[in-house]
KELUM-498317 format. One record per atom (N, C-alpha, C): x, y, z; residue in three letters. Coordinates in pm, whole numbers, plus 50000, padded with zeros to 5 digits. Each point is the difference from the previous one (the first is absolute). Layout:
XYZALA ...
This chain:
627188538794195UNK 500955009950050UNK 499735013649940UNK 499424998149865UNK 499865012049906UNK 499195012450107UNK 499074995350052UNK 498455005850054UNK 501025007250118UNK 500904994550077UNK 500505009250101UNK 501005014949930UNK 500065000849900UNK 500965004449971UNK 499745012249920UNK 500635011950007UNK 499355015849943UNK 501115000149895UNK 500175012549917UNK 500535002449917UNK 501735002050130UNK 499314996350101UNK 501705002650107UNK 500994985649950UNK 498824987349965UNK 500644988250007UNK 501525001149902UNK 500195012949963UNK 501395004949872UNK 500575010850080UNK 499755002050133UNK 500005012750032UNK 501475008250017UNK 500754986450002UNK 501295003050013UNK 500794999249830UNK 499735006049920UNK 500475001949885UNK 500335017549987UNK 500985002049905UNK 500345014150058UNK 499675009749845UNK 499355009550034UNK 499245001949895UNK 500145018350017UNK 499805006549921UNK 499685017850013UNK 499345002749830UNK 498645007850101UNK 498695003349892UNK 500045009849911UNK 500975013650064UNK 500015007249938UNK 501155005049891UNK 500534991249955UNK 500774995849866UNK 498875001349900UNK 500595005949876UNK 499434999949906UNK 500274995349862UNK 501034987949995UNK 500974991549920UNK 499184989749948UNK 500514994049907UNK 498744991249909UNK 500424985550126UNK 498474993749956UNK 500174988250086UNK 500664985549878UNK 500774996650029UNK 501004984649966UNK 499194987150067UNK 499364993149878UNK 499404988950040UNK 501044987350017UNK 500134995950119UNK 500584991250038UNK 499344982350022UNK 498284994950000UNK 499974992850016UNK 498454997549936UNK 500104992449908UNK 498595001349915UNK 499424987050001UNK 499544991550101UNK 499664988549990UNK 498484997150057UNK 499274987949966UNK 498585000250059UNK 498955008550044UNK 500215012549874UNK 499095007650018UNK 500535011950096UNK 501105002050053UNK 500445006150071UNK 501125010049949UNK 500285005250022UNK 500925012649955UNK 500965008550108UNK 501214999350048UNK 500795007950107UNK 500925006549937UNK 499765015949987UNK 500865009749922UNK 501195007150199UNK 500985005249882UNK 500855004850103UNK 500065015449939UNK 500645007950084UNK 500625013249941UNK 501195008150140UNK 500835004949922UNK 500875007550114UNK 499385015450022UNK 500405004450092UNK 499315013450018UNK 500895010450019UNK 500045014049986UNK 500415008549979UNK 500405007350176UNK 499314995650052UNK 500105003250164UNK 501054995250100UNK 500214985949924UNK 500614985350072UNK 500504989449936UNK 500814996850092UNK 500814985749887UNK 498914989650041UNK 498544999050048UNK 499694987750044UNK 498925002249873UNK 499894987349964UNK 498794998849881UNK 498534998050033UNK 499315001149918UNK 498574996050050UNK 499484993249919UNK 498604993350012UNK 499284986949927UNK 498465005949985UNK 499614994149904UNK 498695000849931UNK 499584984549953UNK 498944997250108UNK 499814984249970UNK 498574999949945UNK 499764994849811UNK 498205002049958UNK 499634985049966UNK 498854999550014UNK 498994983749918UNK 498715003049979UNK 499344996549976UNK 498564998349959UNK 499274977650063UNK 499545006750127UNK 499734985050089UNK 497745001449987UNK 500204987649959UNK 498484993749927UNK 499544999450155UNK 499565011250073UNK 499125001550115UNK 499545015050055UNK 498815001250024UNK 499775011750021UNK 500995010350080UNK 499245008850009UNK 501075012550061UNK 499924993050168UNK 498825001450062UNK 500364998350130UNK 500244987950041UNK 500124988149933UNK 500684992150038UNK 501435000050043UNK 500435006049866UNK 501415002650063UNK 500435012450084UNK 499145008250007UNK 500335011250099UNK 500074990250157UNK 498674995650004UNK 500164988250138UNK 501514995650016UNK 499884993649906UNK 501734991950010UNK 500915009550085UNK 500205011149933UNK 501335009150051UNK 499565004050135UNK 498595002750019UNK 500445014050155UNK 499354985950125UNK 499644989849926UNK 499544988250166UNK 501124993550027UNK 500205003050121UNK 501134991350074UNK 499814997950138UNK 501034995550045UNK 499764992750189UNK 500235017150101UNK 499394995850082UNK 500455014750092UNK 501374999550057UNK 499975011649987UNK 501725002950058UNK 500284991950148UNK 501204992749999UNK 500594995750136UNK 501185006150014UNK 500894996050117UNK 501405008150032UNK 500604983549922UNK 499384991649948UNK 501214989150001UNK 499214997749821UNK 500555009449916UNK 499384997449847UNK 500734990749885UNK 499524994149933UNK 500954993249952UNK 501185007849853UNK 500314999149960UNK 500265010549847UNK 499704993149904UNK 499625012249919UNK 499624997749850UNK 498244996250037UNK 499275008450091UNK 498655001950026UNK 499945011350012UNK 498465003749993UNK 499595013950022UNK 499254999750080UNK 499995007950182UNK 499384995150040UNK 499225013650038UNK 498525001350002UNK 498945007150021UNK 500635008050155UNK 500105012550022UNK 500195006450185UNK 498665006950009UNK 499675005649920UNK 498775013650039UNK 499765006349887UNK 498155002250019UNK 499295008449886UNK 500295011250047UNK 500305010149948UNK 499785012250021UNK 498715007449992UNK 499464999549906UNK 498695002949917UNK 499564989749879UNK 498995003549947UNK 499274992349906UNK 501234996949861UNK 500745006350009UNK 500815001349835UNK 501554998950041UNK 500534999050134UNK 500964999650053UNK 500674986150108UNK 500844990549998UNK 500474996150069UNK 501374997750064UNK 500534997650088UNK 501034999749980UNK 500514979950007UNK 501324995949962UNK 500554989149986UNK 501624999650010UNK 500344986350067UNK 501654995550022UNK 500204993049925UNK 501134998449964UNK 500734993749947UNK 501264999550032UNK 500784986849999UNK 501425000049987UNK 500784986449926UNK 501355004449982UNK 500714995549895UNK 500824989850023UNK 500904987150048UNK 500954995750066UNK 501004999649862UNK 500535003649992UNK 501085000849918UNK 501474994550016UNK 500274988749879UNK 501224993050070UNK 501475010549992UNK 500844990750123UNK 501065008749993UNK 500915003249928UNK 500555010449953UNK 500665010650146UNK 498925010450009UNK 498925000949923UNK 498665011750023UNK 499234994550134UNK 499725012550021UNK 498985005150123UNK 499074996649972UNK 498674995150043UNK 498954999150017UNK 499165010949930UNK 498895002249985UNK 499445009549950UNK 498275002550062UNK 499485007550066UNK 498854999950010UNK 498785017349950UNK 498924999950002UNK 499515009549908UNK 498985003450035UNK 499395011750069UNK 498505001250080UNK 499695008149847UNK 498514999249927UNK 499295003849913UNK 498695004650022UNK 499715011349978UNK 498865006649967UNK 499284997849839UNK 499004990450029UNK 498804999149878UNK 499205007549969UNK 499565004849918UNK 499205011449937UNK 499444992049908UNK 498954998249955UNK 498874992749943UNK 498945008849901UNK 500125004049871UNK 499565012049964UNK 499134989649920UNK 498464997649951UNK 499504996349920UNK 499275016949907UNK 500414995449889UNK 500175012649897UNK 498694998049945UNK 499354986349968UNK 498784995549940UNK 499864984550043UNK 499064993749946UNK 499684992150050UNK 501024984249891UNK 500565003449915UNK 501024998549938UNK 501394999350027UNK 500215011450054UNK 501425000250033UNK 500595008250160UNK 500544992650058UNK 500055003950116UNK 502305002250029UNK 500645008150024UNK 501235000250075UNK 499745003250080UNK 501334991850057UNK 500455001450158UNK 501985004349993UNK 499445010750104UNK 501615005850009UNK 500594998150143UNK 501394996749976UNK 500634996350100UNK 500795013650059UNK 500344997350121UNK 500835011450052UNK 500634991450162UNK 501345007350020UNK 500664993550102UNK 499035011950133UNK 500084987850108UNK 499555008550121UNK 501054993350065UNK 500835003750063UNK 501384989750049UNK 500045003750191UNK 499135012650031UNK 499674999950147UNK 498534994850049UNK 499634989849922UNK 499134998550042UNK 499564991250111UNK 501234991549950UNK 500704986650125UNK 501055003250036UNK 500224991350098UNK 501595002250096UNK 500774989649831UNK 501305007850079UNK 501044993049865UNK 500344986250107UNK 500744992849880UNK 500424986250082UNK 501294998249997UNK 501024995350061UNK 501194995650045UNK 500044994849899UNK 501584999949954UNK 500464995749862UNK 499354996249891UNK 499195015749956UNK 499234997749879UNK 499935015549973UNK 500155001849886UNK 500155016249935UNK 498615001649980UNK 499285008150004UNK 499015008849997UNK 500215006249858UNK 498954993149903UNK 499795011849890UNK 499225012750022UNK 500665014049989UNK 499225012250017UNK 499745011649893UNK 500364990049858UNK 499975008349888UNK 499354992749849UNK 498544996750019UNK 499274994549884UNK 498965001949982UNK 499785004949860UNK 498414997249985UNK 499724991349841UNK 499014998250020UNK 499804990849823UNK 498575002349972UNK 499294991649918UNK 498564998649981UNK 499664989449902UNK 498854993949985UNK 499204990449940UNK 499075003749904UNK 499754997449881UNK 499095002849936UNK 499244987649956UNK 498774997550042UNK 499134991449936UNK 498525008149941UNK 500264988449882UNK 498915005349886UNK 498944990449960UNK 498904998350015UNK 499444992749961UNK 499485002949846UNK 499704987349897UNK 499865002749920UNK 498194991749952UNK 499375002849908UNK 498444998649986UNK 500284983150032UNK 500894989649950UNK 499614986149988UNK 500784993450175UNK 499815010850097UNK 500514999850152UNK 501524990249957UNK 501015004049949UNK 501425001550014UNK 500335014150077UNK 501184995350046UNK 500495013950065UNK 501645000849984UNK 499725011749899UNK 501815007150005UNK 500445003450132UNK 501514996550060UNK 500675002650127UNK 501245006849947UNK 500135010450052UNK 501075008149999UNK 500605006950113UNK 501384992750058UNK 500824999650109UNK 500915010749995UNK 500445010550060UNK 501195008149985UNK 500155002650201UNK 501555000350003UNK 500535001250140UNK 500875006050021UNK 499975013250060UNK 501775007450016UNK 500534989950134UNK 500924998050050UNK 500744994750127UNK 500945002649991UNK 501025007150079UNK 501235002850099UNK 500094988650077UNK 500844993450029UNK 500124989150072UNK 501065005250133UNK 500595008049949UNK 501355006850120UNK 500974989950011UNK 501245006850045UNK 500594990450021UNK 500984992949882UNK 500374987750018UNK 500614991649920UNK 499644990349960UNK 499104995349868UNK 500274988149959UNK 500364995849843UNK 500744987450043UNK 500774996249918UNK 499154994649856UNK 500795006749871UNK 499455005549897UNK 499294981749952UNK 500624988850023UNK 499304988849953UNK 498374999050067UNK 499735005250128UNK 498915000050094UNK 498895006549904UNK 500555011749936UNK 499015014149956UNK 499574991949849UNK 501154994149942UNK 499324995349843UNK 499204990149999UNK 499994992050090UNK 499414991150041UNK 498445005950034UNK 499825001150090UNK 498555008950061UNK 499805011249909UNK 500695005749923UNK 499435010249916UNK 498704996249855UNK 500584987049980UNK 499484990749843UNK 499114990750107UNK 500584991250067UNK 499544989450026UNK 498665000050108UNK 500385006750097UNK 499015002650088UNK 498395001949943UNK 499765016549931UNK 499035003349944UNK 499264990249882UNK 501044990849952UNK 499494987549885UNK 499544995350126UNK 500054993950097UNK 499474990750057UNK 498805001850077UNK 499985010650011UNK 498875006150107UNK 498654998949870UNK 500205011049843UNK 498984993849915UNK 499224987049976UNK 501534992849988UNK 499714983049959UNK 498814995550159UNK 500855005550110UNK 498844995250075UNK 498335005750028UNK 500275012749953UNK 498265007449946UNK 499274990949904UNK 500924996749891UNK 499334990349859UNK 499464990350088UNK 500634990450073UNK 499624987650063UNK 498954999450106UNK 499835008350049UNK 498905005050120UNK 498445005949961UNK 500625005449931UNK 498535011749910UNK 499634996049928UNK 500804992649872UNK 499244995749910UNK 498524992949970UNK 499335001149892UNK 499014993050018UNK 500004988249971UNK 499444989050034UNK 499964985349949UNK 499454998649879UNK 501254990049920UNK 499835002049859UNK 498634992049985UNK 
């Protein structure tokens, strides 16, 4: 499941980048690390998810941006490939089903793919929200961007470093947000560790 899934597979966590407040580590387990912080802009918080996973860099870059091509009938909690733009650009869907009384959630993303060296490569996210038709009872995110940092290091480990602003709009109920704020981004790592890793 890991391999379909972009740094969107969290995409619905509600996050703002440009706070400048210390980050509060909230979850320190298996090598994994999920800090929180409130921001100065907004009552919605944001996340910083780091590890260090025993597999080269582009292994796990693969992981995040390969997925199934876009259909009108997608499932959630996938990322699904719509269109290259250019060599360093794609775009991708995503959406959220969220139990009730919340709305649905879905998320058109623009990929940016910057390799800096042959070492370390980010990718930055940004909402493109006209890029598709919107869908019947499902909110349209039209206010996020985040980015990825992977690092490779000389013995091919690679540091991952997750950060995501998201606006979600709307209403949801504050048990939904603590939940997906900690839990989500732990799980999406744990499933990088399990996929990428190398065989012991």
């Amino acid at each position: 499941m890991c391999k379909y899934k972009l740094i969107i597979a969290i995409l619905f966590l509600p996050f703002f980048m440009l706070a400048q407040n210390s980050w509060e580590l909230k979850k320190n387990a298996n090598a994994i690390k999920i800090y929180t912080r409130t921001t100065s802009s907004s009552n919605i918080k944001e996340f910083k998810a780091t590890t260090e996973i025993d597999a080269p860099l582009d292994t796990i870059l693969n992981k995040l941006i390969i997925g199934p091509k876009y259909t009108k009938n997608c499932l959630p909690d996938i990322n699904y490939f719509v269109e290259k733009i250019n060599k360093n650009q794609s775009i991708y869907y995503s959406y959220k089903d969220l139990p009730w009384p919340a709305k649905d959630r879905d998320v058109v993303t623009l990929l940016t793919i910057n390799r800096i060296d042959n070492k370390t490569v980010t990718l930055t996210l940004n909402g493109s929200p006209n890029h598709l038709p919107e869908k019947d009872k499902t909110i349209r995110v039209k206010n996020f961007t985040g980015h990825w940092i992977l690092k490779e290091d000389e013995n091919q480990k690679t540091s991952v470093t997750h950060e995501l602003f998201l606006d979600p709009e709307g209403q949801i109920p504050s048990f939904i947000i603590n939940t997906l704020l900690v839990n989500a981004p732990y799980k999406l790592f744990r499933d990088l560790h399990k996929t990428s890793q190398k065989p012991s």
